[in-house]
C-alpha positions as CSV (number, residue, x, y, z in Angstrom):
1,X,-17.1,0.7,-4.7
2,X,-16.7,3.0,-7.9
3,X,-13.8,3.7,-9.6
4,X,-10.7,4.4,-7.2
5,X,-9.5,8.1,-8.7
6,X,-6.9,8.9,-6.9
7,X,-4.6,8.3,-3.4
8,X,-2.1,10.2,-1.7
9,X,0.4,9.1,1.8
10,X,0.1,11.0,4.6
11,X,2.9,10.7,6.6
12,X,1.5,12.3,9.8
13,X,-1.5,10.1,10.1
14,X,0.4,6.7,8.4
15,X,-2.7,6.0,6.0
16,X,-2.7,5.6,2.4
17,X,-6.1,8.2,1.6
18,X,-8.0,6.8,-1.3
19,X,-10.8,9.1,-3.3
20,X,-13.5,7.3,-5.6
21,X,-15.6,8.6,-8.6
22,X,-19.1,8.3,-6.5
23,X,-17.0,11.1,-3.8
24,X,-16.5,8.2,-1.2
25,X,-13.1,8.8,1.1
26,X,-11.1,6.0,2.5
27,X,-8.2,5.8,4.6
28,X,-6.5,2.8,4.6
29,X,-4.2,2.2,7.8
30,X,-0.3,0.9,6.8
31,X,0.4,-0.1,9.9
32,X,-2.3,-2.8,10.0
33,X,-1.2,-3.8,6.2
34,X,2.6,-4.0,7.7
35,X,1.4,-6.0,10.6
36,X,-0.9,-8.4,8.1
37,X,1.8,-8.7,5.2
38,X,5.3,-7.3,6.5
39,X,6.6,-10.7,8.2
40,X,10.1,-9.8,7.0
41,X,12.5,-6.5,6.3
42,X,12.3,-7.5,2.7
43,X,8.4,-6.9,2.6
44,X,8.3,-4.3,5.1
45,X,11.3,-2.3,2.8
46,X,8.7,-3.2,-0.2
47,X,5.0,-2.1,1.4
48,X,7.2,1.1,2.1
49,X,8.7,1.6,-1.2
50,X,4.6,0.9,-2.4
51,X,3.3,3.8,0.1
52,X,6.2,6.6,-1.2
53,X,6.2,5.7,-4.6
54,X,3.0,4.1,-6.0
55,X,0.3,4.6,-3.3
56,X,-2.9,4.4,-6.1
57,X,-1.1,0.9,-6.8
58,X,-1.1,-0.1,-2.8
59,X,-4.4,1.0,-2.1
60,X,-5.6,-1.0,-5.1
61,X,-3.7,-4.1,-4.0
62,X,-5.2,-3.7,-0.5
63,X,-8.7,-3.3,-1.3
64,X,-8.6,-6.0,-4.0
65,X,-6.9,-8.8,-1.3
66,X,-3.8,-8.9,-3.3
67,X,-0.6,-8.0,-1.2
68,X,0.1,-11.1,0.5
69,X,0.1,-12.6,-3.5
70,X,2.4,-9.2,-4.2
71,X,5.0,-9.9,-1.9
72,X,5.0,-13.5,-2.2
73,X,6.5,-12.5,-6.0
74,X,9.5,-11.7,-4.4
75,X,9.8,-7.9,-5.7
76,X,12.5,-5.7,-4.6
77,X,12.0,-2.1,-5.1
78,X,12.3,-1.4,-1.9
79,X,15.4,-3.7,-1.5
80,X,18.7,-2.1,0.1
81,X,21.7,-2.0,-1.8
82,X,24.9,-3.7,-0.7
């Protein structure tokens, strides 16, 4: 694939949808990513906080095989507040 250019969330459809310099679309499905790499709230809470805020950063981290190395980091963006 060429250069990923840009990626937007569409809520309706639940797909992160990916453009690439050579004019190839993608739509990459979250709920298949949250079934793969959302084992608990904590990673489900962060894969969400990754689709609203950051989706070029998901996408990127999908197609390259690195969410399950992600999460395992511990991040918590998407962690609730007491």
């Amino acid at each position: 694939m060429t250069k990923l250019l840009s990626c937007r969330y569409n809520m309706d459809t639940n797909r992160v949808e990916a453009r690439f310099a050579d004019g190839t679309t993608l739509a990459i499905d979250c709920i298949a990513v949250e079934d793969e790499y959302g084992h608990t709230p904590t990673q489900r809470a962060e894969l969400d906080w990754l689709l609203y805020n950051k989706p070029l950063e998901y996408a990127q981290m999908v197609l390259r095989g690195e969410m399950g190395q992600y999460l395992s980091l511990g991040c918590e963006h998407g962690r609730l507040e007491d």
